[in-house]
C-alpha positions in Angstrom: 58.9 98.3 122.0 59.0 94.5 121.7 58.4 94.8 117.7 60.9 97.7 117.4 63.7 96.3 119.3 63.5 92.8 117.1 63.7 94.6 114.1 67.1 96.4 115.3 68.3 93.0 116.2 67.4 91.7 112.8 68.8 94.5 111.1 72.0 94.3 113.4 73.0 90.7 112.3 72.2 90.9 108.7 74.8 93.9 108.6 77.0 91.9 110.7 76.7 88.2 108.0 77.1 91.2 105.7 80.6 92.1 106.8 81.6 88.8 108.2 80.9 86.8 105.4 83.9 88.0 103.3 86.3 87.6 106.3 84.6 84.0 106.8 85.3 83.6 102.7 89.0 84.4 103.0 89.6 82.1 106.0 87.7 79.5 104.6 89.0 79.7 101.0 92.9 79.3 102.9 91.8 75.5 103.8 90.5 74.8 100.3 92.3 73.0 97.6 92.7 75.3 94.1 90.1 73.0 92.5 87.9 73.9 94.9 87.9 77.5 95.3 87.6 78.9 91.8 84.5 76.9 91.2 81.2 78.3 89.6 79.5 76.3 92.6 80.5 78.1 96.2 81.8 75.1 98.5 80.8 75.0 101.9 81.9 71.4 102.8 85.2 70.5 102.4 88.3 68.3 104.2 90.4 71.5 105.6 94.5 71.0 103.6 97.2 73.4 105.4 99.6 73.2 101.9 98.4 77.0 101.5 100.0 78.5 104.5 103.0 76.0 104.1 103.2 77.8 100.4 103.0 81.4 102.3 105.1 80.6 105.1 108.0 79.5 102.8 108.1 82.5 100.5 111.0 84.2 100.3 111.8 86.6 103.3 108.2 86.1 104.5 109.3 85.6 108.5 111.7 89.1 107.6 108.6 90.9 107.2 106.9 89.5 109.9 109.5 91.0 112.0 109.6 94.3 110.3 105.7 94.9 110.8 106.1 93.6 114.1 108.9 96.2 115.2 107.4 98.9 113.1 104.2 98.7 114.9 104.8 97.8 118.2 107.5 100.3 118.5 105.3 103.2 117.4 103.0 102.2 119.6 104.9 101.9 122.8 106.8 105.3 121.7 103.3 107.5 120.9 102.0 106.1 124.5 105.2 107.2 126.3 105.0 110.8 124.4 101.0 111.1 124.9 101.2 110.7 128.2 103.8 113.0 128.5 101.9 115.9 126.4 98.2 115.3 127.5 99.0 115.8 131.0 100.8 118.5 130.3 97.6 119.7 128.1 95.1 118.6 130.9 96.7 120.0 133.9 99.2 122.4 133.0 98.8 126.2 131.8 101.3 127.9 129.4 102.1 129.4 126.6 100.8 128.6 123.4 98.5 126.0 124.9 95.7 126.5 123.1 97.8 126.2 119.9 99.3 123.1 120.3 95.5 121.9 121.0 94.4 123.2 117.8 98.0 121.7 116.2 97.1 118.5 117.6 93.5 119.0 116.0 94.4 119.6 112.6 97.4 116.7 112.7 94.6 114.0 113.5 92.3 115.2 110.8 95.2 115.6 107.9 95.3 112.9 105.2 98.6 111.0 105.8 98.7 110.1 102.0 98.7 113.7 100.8 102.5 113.8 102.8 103.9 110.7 101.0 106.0 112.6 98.7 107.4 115.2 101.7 108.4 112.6 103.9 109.7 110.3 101.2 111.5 113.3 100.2 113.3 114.3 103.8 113.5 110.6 103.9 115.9 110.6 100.9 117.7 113.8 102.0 118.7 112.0 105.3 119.6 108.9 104.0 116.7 107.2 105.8 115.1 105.1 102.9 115.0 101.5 103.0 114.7 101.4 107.0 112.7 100.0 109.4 113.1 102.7 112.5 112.2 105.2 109.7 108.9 103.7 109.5 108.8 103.4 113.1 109.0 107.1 113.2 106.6 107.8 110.6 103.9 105.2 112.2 104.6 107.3 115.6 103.9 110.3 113.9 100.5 109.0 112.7 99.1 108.2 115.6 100.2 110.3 118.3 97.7 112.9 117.2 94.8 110.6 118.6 97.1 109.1 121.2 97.4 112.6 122.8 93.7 113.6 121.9 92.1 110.8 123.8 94.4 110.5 126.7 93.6 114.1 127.3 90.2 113.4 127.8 90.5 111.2 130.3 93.4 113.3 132.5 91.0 115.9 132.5 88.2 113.0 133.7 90.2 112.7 136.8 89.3 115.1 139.8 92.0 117.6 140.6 91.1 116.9 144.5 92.4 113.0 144.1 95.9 114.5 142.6 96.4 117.2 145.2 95.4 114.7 148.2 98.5 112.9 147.4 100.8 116.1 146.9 99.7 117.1 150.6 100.2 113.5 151.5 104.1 114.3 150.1 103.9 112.3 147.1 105.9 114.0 144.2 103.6 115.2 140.9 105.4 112.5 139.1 104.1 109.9 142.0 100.8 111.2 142.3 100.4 110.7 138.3 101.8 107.0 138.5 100.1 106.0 141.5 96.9 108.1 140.6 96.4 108.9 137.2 97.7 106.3 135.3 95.6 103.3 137.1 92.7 105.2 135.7 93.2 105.6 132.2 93.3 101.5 131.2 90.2 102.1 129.1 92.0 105.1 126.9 95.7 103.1 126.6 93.8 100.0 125.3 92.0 102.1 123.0 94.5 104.1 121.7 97.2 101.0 121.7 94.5 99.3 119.6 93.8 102.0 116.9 98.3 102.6 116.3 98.3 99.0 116.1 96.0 98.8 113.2 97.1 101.9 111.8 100.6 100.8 111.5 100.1 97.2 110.9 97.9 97.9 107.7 99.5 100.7 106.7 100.4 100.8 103.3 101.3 104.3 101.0 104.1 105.1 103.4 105.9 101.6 103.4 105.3 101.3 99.4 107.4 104.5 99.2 110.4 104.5 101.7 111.3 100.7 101.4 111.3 99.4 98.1 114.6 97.1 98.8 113.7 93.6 99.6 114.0 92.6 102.7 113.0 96.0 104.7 109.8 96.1 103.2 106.2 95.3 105.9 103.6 92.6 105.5 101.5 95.0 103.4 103.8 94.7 100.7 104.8 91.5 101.0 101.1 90.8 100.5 100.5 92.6 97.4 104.2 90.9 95.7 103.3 87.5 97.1 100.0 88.0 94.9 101.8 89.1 92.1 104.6 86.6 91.8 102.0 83.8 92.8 99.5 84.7 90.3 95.8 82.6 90.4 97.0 80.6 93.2 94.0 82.2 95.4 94.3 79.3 98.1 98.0 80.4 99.1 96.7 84.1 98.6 93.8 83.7 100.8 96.2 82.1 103.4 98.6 84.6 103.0 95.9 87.4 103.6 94.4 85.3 107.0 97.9 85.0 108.5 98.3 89.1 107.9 94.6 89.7 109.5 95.5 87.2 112.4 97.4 89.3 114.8 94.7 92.3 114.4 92.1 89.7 115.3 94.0 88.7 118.1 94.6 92.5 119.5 90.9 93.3 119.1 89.6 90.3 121.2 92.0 90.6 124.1 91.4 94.3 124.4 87.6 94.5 123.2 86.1 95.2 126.3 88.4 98.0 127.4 88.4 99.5 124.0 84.4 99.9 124.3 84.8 101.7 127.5 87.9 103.9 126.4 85.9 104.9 123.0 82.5 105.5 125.1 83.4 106.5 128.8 84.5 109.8 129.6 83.6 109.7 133.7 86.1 108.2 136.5 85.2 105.3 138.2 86.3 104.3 141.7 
């Protein structure tokens, strides 16, 4: 047992240097003068310089993306948590009509390619006069990730006994108080989850953005990535910086809500 469990150890962090090294090489190549980073010899050792991100931060409408990505994303996120909640109670406790096919709808919508719809949306986009806008990506980032929004946030209404729900409906409570003051305490693990996943999915996204905003100015850190690259050529310092300051804030949003993402992706029981 002793034998097999070291070798799962030692296979778990050479998979992890594997993936963390070129995440370590980007940081580490944003701190390095040019001389020193296109080198046949790696460097390891070096006096840290900050002139990369000065040279990203001062791009041209660099802090205009930062806000775009930043309303896109959060937005979406705060609007498909609102509307999940809404529809996977609804799912969870209710029965009507057609239930069974907005399950299945919901289904299919999380398993669809987004990037096979590019050319629809970009065209409805066009049709309503909706290109070149931020809240249009919000709504397109909200319609990516409700699907798994509602999916998950189903599972764990349904986690939650019945009995706890009509206790507090005897005790007069309203069903909108009894969800609030019942429900929604429990499903911490499944908001953090599913806030964490639309945050990534909208704050990387890519196809979408590259098709509905092409005017500069509304476009998202995604493309402002790729054109910094482009108009900066084989400056690779300021590009790695560039690149660490985009994968910052989805560093940051993993390691506050790590924990509670583990549980929402792996529990499925109530605990009180």
């Amino acid at each position: 047992m002793n034998v097999r469990r070291l070798s799962l150890n030692a296979a778990a962090v050479v998979l992890s240097a594997v993936f963390l090294f070129p995440v370590y090489w980007m940081f580490s190549s944003s701190f390095k003068r040019n001389s020193q980073v296109l080198t046949e010899d790696p460097v390891f050792f070096f006096t840290p310089t900050f002139e990369h991100y000065t040279t990203a931060q001062d791009a041209p409408l660099f802090w205009s993306y930062v806000r775009n990505s930043l309303v896109a994303t959060v937005g979406a996120v705060v609007l498909a948590l609102v509307v999940a909640l809404l529809a996977s109670y609804a799912i969870a406790r209710m029965r009507f009509r057609g239930k069974r096919a907005m399950v299945l709808t919901v289904m299919a919508a999380q398993l669809a390619p987004w990037e096979v719809l590019v050319i629809i949306v970009y065209l409805n986009a066009r049709d309503l006069s909706m290109l070149n806008s931020v809240g249009t990506l919000l709504l397109v980032y909200f319609v990516m990730a409700l699907p798994f929004t509602i999916w998950t946030l189903r599972g764990f209404i349904a986690a939650v006994p019945k009995e706890l729900e009509e206790s507090a409906l005897i005790d007069g409570c309203s069903r909108t108080q009894a969800f609030y003051r019942i429900i929604f305490p429990l499903l911490a693990p499944g908001l953090m989850a599913t806030s964490l996943f639309g945050f990534i999915l909208a704050w990387n996204e890519y196809a979408m953005v590259s098709v509905l905003n092409k005017t500069p100015g509304t476009e998202t850190l995604p493309r402002w990535l790729n054109s910094f690259q482009t108009a900066f050529g084989n400056d690779w310092g300021a590009t790695m910086a560039a690149a660490s300051m985009f994968t910052v804030p989805v560093l940051v949003v993993f390691l506050l809500f790590q924990r509670r993402v583990t549980g929402g992706l792996a529990a499925g029981a109530v605990k009180g």
